[in-house]
KEKE-3310 file (N, C-alpha, C; in steps of 0.2 Angstrom, whole numbers, plus 5000, padded with zeros to 4 digits):
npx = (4959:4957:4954:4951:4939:4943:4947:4954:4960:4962:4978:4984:4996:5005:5018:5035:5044:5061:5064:5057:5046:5027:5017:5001:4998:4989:4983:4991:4999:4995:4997:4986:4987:4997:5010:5015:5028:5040:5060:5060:5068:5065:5066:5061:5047:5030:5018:5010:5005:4992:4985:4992:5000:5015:5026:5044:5059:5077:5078:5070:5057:5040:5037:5027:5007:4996:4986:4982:4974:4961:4946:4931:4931:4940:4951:4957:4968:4968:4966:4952:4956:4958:4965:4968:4965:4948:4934:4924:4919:4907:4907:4899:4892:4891:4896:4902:4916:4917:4916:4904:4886:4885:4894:4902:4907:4919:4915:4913:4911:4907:4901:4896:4882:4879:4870:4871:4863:4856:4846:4852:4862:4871:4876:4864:4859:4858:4862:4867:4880:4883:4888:4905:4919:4918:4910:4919:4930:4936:4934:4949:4953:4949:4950:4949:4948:4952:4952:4956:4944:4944:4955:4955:4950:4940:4930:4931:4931:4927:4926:4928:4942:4945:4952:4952:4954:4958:4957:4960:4951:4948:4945:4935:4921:4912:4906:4904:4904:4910:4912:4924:4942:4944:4954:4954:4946:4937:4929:4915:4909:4894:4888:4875:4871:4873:4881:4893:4902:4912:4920:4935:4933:4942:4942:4935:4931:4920:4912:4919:4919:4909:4897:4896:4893:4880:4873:4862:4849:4838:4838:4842:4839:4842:4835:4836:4831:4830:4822:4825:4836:4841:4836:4832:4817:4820:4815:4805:4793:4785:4789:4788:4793:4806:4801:4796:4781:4770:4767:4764:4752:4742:4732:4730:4736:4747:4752:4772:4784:4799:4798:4791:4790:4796:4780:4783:4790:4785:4797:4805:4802:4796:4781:4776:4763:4761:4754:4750:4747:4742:4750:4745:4753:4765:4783:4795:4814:4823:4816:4823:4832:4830:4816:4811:4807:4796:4785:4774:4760:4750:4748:4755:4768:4765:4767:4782:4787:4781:4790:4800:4811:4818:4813:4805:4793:4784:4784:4772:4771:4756:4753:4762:4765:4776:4786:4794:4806:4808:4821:4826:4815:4812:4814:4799:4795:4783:4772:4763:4755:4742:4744:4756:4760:4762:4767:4768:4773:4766:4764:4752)
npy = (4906:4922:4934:4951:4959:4961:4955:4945:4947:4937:4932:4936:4936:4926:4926:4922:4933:4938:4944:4937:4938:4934:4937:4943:4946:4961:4957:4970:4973:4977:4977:4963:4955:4951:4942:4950:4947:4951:4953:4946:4935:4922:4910:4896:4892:4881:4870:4859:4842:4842:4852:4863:4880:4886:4896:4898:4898:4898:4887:4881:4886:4890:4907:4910:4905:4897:4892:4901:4909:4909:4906:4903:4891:4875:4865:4847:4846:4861:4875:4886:4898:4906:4914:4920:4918:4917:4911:4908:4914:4917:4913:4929:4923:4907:4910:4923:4928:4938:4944:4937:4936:4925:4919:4909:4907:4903:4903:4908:4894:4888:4884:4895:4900:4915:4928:4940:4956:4973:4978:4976:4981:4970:4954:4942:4928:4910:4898:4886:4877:4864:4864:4866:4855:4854:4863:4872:4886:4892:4890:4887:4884:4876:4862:4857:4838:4822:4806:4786:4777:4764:4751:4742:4751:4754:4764:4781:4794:4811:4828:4840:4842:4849:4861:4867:4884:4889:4876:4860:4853:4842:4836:4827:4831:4823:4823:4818:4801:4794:4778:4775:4779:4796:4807:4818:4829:4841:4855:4870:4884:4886:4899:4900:4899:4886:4872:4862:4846:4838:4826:4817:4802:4793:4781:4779:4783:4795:4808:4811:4817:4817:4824:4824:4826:4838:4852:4856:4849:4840:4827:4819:4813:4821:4835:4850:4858:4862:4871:4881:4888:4905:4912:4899:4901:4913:4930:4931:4919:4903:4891:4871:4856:4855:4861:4876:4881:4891:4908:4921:4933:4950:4943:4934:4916:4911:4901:4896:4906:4910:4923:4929:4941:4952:4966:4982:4995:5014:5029:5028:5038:5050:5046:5041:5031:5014:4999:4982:4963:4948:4934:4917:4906:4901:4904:4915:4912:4917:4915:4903:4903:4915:4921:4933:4949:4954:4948:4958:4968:4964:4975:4985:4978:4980:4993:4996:4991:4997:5010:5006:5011:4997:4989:4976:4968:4959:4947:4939:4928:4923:4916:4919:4931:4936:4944:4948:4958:4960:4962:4956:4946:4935:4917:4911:4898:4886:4882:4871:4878:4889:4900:4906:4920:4928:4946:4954:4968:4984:4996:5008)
npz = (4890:4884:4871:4872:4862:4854:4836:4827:4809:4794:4791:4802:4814:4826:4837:4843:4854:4853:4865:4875:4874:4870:4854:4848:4834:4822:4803:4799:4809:4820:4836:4845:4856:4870:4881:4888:4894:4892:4894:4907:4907:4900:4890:4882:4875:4877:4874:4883:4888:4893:4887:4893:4889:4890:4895:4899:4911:4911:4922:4920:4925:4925:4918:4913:4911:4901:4909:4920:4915:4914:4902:4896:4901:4909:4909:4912:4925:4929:4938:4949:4958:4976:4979:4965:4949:4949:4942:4927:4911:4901:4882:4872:4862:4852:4840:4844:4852:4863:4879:4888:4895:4906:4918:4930:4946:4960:4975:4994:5001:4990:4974:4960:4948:4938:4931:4922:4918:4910:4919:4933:4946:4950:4947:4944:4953:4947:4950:4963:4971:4983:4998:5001:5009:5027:5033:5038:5035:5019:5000:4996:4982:4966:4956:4943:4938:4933:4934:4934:4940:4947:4951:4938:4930:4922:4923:4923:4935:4933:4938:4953:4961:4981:4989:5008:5013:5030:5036:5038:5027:5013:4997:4984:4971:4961:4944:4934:4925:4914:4906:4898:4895:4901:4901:4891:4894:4895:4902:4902:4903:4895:4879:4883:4897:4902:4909:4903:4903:4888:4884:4876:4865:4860:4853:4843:4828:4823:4828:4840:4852:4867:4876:4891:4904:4908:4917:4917:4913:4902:4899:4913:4929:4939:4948:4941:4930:4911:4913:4922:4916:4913:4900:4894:4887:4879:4878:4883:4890:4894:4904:4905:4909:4904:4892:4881:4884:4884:4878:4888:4886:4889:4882:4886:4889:4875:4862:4859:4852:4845:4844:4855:4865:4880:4884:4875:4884:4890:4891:4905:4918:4932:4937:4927:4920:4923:4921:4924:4917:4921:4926:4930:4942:4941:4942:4946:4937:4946:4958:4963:4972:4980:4986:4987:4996:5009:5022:5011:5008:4991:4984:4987:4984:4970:4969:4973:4960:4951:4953:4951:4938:4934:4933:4927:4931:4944:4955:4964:4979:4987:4998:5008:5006:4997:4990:4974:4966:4948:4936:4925:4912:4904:4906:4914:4924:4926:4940:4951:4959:4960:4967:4967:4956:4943:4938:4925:4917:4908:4895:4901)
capx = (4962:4952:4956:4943:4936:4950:4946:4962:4959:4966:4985:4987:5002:5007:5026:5038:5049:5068:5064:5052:5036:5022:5013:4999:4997:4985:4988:4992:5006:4994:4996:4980:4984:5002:5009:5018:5035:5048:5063:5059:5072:5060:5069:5056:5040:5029:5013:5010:4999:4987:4985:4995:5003:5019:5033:5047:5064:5081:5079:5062:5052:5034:5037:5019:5006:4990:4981:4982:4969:4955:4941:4926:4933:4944:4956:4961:4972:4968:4960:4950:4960:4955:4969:4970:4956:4940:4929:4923:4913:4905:4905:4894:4887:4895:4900:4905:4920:4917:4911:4896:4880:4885:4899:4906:4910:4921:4916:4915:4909:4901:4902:4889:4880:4876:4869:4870:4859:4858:4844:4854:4869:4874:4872:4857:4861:4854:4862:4873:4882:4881:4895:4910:4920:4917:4909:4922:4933:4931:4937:4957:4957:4945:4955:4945:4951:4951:4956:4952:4937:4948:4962:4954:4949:4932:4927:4932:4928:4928:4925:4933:4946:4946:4955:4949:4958:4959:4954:4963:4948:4949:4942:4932:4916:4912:4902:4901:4908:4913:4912:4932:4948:4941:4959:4954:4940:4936:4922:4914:4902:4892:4884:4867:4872:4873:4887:4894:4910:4916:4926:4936:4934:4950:4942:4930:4932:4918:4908:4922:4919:4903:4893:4897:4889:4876:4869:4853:4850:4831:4839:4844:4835:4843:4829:4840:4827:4833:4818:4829:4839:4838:4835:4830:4812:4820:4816:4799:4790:4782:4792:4785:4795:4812:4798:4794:4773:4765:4769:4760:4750:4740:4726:4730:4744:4745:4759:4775:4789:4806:4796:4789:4796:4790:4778:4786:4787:4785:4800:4804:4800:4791:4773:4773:4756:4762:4750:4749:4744:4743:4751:4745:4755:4772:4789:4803:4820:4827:4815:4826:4836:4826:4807:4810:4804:4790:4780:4770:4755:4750:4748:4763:4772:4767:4769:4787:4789:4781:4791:4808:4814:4820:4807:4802:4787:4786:4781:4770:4767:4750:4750:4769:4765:4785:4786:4801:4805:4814:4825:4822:4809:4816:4810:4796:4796:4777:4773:4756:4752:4740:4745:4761:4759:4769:4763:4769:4774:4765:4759:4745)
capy = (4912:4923:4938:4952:4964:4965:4949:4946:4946:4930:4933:4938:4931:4924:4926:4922:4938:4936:4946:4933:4940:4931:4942:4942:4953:4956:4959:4976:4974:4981:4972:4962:4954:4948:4939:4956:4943:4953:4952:4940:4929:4917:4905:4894:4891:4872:4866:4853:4837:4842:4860:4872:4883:4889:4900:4894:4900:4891:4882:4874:4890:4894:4915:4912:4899:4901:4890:4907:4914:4903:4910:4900:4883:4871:4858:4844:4849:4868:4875:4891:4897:4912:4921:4920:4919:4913:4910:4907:4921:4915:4919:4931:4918:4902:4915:4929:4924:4942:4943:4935:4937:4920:4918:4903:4908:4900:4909:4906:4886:4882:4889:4898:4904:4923:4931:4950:4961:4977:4983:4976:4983:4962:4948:4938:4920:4906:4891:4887:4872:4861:4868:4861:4854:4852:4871:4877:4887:4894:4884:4891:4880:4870:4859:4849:4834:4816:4798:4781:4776:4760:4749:4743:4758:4754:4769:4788:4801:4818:4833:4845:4839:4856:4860:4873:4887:4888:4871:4854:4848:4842:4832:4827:4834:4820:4828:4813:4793:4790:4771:4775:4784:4803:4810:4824:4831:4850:4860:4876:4888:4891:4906:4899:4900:4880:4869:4856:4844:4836:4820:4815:4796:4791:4774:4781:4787:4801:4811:4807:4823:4814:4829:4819:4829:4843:4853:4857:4842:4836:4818:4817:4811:4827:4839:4853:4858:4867:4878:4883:4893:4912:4912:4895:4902:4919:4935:4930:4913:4900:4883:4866:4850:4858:4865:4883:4880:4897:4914:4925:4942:4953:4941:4927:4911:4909:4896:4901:4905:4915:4931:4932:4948:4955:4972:4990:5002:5019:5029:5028:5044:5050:5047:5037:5027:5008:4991:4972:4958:4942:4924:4912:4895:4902:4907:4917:4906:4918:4911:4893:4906:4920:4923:4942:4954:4953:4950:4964:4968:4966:4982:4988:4977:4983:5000:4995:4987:5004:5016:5006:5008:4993:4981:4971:4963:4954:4938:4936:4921:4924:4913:4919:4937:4938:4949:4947:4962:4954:4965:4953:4943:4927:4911:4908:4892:4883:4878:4868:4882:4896:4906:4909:4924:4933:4953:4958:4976:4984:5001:5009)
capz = (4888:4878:4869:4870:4859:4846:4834:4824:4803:4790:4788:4807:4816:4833:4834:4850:4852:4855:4871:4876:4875:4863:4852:4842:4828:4816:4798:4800:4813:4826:4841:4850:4862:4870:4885:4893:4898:4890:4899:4912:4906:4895:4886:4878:4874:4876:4872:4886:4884:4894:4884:4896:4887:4896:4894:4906:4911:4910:4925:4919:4929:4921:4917:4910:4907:4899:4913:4924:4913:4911:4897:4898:4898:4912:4906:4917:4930:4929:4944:4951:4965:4982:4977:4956:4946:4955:4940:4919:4909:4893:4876:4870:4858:4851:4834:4846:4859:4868:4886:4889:4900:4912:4927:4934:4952:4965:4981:5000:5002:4985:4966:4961:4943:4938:4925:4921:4915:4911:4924:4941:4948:4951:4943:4948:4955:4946:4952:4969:4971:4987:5000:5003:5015:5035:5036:5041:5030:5013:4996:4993:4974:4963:4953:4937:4937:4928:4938:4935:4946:4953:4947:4931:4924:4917:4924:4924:4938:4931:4942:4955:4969:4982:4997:5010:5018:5038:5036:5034:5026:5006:4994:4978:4969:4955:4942:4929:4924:4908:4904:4894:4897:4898:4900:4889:4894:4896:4907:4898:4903:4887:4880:4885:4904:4904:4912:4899:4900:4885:4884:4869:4865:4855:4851:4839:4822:4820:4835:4846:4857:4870:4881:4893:4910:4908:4923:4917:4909:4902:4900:4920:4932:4942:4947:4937:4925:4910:4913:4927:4914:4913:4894:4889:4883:4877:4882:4890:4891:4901:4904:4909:4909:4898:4884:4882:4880:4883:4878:4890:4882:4889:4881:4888:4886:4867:4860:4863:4849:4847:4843:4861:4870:4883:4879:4875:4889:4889:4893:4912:4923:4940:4936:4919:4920:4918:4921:4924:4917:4929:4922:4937:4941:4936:4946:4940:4939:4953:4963:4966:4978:4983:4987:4987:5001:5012:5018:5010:5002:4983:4981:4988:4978:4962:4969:4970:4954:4947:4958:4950:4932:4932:4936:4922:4933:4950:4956:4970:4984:4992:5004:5010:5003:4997:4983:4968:4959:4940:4933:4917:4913:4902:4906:4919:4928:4928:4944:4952:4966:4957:4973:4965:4952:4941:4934:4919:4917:4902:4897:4903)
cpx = (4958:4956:4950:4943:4940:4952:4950:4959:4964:4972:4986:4994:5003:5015:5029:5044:5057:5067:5060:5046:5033:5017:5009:4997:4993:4989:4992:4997:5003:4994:4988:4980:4994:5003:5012:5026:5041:5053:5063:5061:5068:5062:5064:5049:5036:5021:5013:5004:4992:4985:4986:4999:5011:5026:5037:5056:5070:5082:5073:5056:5046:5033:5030:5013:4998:4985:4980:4975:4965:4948:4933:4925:4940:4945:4958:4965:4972:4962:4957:4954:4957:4960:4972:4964:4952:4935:4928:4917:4912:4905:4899:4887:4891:4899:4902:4911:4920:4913:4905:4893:4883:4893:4897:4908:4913:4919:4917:4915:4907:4904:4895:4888:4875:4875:4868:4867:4858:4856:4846:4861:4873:4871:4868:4858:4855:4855:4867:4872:4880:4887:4899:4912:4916:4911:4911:4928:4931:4938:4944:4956:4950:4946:4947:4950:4948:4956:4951:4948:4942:4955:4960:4952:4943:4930:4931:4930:4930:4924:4930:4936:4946:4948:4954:4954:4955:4956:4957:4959:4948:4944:4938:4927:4912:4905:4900:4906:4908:4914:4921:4936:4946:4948:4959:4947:4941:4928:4922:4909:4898:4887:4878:4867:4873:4879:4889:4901:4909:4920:4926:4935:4937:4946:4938:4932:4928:4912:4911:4920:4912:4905:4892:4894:4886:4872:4863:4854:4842:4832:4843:4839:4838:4836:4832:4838:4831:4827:4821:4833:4838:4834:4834:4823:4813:4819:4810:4797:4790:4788:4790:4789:4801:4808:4797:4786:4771:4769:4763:4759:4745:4730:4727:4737:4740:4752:4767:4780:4794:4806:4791:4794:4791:4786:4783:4784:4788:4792:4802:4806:4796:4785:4770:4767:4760:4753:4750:4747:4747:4744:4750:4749:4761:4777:4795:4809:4825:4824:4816:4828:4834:4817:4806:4809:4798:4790:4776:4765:4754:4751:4754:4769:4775:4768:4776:4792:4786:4785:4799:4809:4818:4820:4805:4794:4787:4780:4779:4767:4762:4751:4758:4768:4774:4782:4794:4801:4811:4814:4824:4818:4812:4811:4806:4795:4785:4778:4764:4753:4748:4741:4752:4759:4763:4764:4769:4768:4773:4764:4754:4740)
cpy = (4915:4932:4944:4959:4967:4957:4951:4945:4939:4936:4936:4932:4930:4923:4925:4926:4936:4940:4942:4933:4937:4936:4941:4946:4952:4957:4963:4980:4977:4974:4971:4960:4951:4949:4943:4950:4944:4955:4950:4935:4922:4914:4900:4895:4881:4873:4860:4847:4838:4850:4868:4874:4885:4893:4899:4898:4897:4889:4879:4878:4891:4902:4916:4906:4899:4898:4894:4910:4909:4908:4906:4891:4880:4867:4856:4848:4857:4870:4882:4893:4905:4919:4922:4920:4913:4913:4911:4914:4916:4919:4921:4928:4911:4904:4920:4927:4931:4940:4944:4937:4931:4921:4915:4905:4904:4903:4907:4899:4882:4885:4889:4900:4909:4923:4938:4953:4967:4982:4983:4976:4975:4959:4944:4930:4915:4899:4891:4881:4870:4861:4863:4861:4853:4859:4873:4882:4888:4889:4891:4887:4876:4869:4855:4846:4827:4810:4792:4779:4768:4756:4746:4749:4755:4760:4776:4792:4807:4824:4836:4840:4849:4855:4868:4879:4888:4883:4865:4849:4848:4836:4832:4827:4830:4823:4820:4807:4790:4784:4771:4781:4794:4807:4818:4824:4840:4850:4867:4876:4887:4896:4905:4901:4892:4878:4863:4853:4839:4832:4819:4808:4795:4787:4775:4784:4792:4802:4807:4810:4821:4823:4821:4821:4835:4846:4852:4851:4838:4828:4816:4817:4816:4832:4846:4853:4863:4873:4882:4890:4899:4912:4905:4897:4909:4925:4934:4923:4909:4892:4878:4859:4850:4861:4871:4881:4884:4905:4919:4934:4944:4950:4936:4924:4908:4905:4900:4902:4912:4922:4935:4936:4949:4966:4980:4993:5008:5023:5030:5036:5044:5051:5045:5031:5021:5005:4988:4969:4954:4936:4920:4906:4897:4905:4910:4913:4911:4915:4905:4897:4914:4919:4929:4943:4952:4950:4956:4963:4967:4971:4986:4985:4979:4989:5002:4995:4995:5010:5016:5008:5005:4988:4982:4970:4961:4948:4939:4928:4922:4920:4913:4928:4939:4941:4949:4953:4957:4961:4965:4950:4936:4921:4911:4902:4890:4879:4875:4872:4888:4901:4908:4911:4927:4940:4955:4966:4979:4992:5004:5014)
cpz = (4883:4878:4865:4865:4854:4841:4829:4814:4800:4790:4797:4812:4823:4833:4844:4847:4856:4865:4878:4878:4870:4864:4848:4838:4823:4808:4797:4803:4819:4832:4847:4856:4864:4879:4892:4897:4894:4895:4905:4913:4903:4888:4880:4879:4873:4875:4876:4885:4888:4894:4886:4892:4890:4890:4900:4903:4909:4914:4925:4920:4924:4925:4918:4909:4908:4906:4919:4921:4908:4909:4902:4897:4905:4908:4911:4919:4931:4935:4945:4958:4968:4979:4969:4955:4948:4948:4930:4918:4902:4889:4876:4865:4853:4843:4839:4853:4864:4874:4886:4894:4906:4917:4928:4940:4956:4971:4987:5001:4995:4978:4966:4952:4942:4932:4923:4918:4916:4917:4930:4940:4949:4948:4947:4947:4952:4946:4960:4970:4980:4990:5000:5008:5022:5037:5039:5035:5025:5009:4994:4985:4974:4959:4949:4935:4935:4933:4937:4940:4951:4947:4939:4928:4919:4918:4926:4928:4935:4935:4946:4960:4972:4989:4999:5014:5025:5038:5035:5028:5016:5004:4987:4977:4962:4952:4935:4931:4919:4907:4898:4896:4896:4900:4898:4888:4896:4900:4903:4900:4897:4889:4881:4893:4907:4907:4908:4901:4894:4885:4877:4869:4858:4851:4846:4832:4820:4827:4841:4852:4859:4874:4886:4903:4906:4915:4925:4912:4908:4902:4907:4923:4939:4941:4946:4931:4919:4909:4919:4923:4911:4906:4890:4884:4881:4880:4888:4886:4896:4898:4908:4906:4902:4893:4887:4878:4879:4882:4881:4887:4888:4888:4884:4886:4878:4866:4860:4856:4849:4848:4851:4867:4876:4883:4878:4880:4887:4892:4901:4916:4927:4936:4928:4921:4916:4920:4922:4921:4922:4922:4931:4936:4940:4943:4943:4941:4944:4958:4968:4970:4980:4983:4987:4993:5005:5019:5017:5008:4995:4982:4983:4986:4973:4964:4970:4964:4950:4947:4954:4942:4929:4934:4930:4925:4940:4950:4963:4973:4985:4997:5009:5010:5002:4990:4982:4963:4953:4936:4924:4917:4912:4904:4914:4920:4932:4933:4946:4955:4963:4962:4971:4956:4950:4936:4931:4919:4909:4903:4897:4897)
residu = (UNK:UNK:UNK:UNK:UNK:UNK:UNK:UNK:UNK:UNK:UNK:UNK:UNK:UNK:UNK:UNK:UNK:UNK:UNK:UNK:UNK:UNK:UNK:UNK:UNK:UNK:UNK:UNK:UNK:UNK:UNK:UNK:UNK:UNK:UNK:UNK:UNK:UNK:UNK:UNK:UNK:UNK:UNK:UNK:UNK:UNK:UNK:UNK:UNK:UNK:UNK:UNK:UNK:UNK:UNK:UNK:UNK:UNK:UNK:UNK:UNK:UNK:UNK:UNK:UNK:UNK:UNK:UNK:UNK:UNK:UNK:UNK:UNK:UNK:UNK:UNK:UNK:UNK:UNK:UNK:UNK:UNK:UNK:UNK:UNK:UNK:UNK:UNK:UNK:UNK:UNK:UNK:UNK:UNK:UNK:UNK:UNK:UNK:UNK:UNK:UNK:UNK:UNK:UNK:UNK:UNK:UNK:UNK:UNK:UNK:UNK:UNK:UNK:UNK:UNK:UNK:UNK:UNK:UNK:UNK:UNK:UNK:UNK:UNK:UNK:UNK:UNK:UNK:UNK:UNK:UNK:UNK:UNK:UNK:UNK:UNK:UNK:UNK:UNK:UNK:UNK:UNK:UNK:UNK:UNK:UNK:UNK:UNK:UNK:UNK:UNK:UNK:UNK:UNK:UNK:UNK:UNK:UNK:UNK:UNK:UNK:UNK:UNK:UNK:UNK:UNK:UNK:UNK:UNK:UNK:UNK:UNK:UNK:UNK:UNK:UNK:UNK:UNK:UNK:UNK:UNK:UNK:UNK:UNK:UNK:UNK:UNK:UNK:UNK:UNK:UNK:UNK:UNK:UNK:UNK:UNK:UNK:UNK:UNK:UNK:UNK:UNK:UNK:UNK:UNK:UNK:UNK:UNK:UNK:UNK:UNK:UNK:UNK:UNK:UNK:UNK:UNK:UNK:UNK:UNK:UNK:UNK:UNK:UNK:UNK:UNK:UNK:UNK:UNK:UNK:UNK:UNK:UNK:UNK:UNK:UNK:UNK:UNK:UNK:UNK:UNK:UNK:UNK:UNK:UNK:UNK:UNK:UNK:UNK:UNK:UNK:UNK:UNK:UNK:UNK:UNK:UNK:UNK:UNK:UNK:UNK:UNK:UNK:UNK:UNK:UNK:UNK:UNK:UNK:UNK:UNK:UNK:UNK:UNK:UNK:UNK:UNK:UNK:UNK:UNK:UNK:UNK:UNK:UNK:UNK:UNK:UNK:UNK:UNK:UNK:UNK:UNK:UNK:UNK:UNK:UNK:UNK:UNK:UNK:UNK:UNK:UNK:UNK:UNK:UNK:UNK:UNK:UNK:UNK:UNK:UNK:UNK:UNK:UNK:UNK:UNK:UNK:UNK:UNK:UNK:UNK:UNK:UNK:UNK:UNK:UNK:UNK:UNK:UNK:UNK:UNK:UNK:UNK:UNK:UNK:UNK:UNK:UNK:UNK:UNK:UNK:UNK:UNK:UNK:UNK:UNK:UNK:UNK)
# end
């Protein structure tokens, strides 16, 4: 549940109104944010153990209940569902709770991760899970969910249960295995575009809260690089085995830090004279599920990539000739084949 673009000041209040709407207010008495369940017969209000919020009628009914509206964060038992909301958006930054750059998507067989930027009409896909069910049917719910692994309970499963429409086929998507009771665990997008859950461990007195699964993950033995992520090396950089090594210029690859952008363009118009530099050896992170267009030629590539105002750059195969326009740049993806090339869009 998130509350966007109206961040409440010290002294604001949360109040349950006798009509049974909850409201939160700032100091000022403006209202930010509230649940719209006035007169809807709304008796009370709960706080459940596994941190649904609910507003319920007087035969027990839930009016309202915050697990409807999922931010950027699942709590056991809370699901994605075909016809409710199908997906997480991240914060803006782990200080800013406004809507972020990443998406969590439920969609037809798989879930999927986007990222949006300003110069594509869509978010640009940078990860897609592994379908589900039979292939047939698409996912109705994707439930995160927590169960002992057998009758002793040494072990935890924590991940999705999901059942398909037009399909009787069901079942479960184990994401991690907790060696102790992981009951209260959460899943969160975060504002990097990563995929984290969280287990609490009761039995601990200090750093109870374990990262307990990561998607992109330099300590797994998953081939789920975090050079995979749009922004691990920034706005531009080269990544090889989770580091950010090279910042590609114009002169060359020189060491890489926070201050690598990629160049100034000139304003975009018919017939503005851009450029290229060439980085050999490198793949864009869209590349994991596109290879672009083609086959075409180089030169018709770039003459693409010049024609758009909003091409950053492309990436070509040579030995495939696919051409990638990139929107952004962000992290490039060092690979072994110097027939995969990426030009940099400078100006002329």
């Amino acid at each position: 549940m998130r509350i966007v673009g109206k961040p409440v000041h010290e002294n604001a209040t949360l109040s349950f109104q006798r009509d049974g709407n909850l409201i939160l207010a700032d100091f000022d008495g403006t209202i930010a944010w509230q649940t719209g369940t006035a007169n809807q017969g709304v008796v009370g209000l709960d706080l459940l153990p596994n941190g649904n919020m609910v507003l319920y009628d007087k035969r027990g009914k839930f009016i309202w209940q915050s697990f409807d509206h999922p931010a950027d964060t699942l709590l056991v038992g809370q699901s994605l569902r075909s016809n409710g909301p199908n997906r997480l958006v991240s914060r803006a930054s782990t200080m800013d709770g406004s809507l972020g750059a990443y998406s969590f998507v439920m969609e037809q067989r798989y879930w999927a991760l986007y990222y949006k930027v300003k110069n594509s009409p869509k978010p640009l896909l940078y990860y897609k899970s592994d379908e589900f069910g039979d292939g047939r049917g698409s996912l109705a719910n994707l439930n995160f969910y927590c169960q002992p692994e057998n009758e002793q309970a040494y072990a935890f499963e924590v991940g999705f249960t999901y059942d398909m429409n037009s399909s009787p086929s069901s079942g479960s998507y184990i994401l991690t295995r907790p060696k102790y009771n992981s009951t209260y665990s959460m899943l969160r997008l975060e504002s990097d575009g990563n995929l984290r859950i969280y287990t609490y461990n009761e039995h601990v007195d200090w750093g109870a809260w374990d990262v307990t699964f990561k998607l992109f993950d330099r300590d797994s033995n998953r081939e789920i690089s975090e050079c995979k992520l749009p922004q691990r090396c920034g706005s531009l950089g080269v990544c090889e085995d989770n580091q950010c090594v090279a910042c590609p210029r114009p002169q060359g690859l020189f060491g890489w830090s926070k201050s690598c952008s990629p160049p100034a363009l000139p304003p975009c118009k018919r017939g503005a004279k851009v450029d290229y530099y060439k980085v050999v050896g490198v793949e864009h992170f869209l590349n994991g599920y596109s290879e672009g267009e083609g086959p075409m030629k180089l030169v018709d590539c770039r003459n693409k990539c010049s024609n758009d105002c909003g091409c950053l750059g492309f990436f070509y195969k040579e030995e495939s000739s696919k051409c990638l326009l990139a929107p952004v740049l962000g992290t490039l993806v060092e690979v072994s084949s110097s027939s995969h090339v990426g030009y940099i869009k400078m100006s002329k």
